[in-house]
N, C-alpha and C positions, 0 to 999 in steps of 0.2 A: 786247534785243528780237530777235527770231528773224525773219527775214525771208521774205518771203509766196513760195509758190513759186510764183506768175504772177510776181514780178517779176525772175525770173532772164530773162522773154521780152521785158521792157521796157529801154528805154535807161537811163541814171542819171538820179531823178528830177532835178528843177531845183531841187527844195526842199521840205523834209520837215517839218513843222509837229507838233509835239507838243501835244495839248488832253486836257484830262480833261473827265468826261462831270459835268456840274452836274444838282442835280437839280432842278432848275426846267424841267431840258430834258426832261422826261417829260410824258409826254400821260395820260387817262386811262385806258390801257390800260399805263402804267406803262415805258414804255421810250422811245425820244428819239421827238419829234413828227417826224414828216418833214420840216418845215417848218427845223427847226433845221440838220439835212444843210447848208441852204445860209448858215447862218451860220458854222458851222465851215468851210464852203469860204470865206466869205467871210475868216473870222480866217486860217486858213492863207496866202491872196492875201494879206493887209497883212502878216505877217510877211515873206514874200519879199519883199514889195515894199521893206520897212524893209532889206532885206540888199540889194538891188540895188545897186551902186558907182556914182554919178553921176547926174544929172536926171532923174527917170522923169515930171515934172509940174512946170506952173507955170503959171500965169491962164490960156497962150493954151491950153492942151496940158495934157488928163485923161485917166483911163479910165474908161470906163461899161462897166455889164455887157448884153450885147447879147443873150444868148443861155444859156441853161443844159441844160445832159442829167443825169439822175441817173436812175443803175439803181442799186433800192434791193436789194440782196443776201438782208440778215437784219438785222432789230432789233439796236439797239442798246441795252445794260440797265446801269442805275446798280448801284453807281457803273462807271466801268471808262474805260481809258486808251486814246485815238485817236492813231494815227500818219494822217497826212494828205498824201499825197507829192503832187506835183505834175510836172506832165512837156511839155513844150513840143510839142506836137502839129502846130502850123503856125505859121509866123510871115505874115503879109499885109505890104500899103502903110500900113494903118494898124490890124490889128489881131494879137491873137494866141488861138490857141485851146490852153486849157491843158488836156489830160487830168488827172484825177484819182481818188487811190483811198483810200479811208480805210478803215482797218483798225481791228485789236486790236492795240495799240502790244506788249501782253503773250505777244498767240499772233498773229505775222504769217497763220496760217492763216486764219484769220476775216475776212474778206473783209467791210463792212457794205455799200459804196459804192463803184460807180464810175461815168466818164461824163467831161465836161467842159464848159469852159464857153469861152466869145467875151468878149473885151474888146478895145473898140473907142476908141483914141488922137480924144477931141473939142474942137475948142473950145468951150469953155461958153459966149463969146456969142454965135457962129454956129450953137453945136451943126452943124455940118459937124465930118468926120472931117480929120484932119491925121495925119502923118506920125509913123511908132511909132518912139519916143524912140530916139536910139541905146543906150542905155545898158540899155534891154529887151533888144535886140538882141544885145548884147556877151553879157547875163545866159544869154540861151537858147547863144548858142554856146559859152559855158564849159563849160555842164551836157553840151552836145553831145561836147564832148571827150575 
């Protein structure tokens, strides 16, 4: 994989997610629906989250997605392989906002997606926010380093 020349201006992502493009994820104009964008962000988020070292959840203490940006670039066309980086953009009391940018895993040039999104540390049965896991925390200052 050849790497995008925006991200020689970026920090080292947090976490680099590999997906191939299915084709179920085309719309009738034959290339991914926009709507899919946020499921590959979605997949990318669980895979970091499965590498994270230590508690990131448990009954009292989740994350919800609070917020999303996506600037669509260029279609994305079957089949063809995504690189999906992710990058720690701000850590809060109880949330964090991840930039992100999905590419052509094959030509980093190709830029399809970027933007970021807010997730926000809740309890499920107060839905009140709570305090962002240390173990997020620890995650985002590795990648800082």
């Amino acid at each position: 994989m050849t790497a995008p020349v925006e991200d020689r201006a970026h920090p080292a992502p947090l976490f680099v997610a590999r997906l191939d493009v299915r084709w179920r994820d085309l719309d009738a104009f034959n290339h991914v629906n926009n709507s899919t964008y946020l499921t590959y962000l979605e997949e990318a988020r669980l895979q970091w989250l499965r590498h994270v070292p230590g508690p990131w959840f448990d009954e009292a203490s989740m994350p919800v997605l609070a917020a999303s940006n996506l600037n669509y670039r260029q279609p994305i066309a079957w089949p063809g392989h995504l690189a999906v980086e992710l990058f720690c953009e701000r850590l809060g009391n109880s949330s964090i906002t991840l930039a992100h940018r999905i590419f052509d895993a094959d030509d980093g040039e190709r830029l399809y997606c970027d933007g970021h999104v807010v997730l926000v540390w809740m309890n499920p049965a107060t839905g009140k926010p709570v305090p962002l896991p240390q173990a997020i925390r620890d995650s985002a200052a590795a990648a800082a380093a």
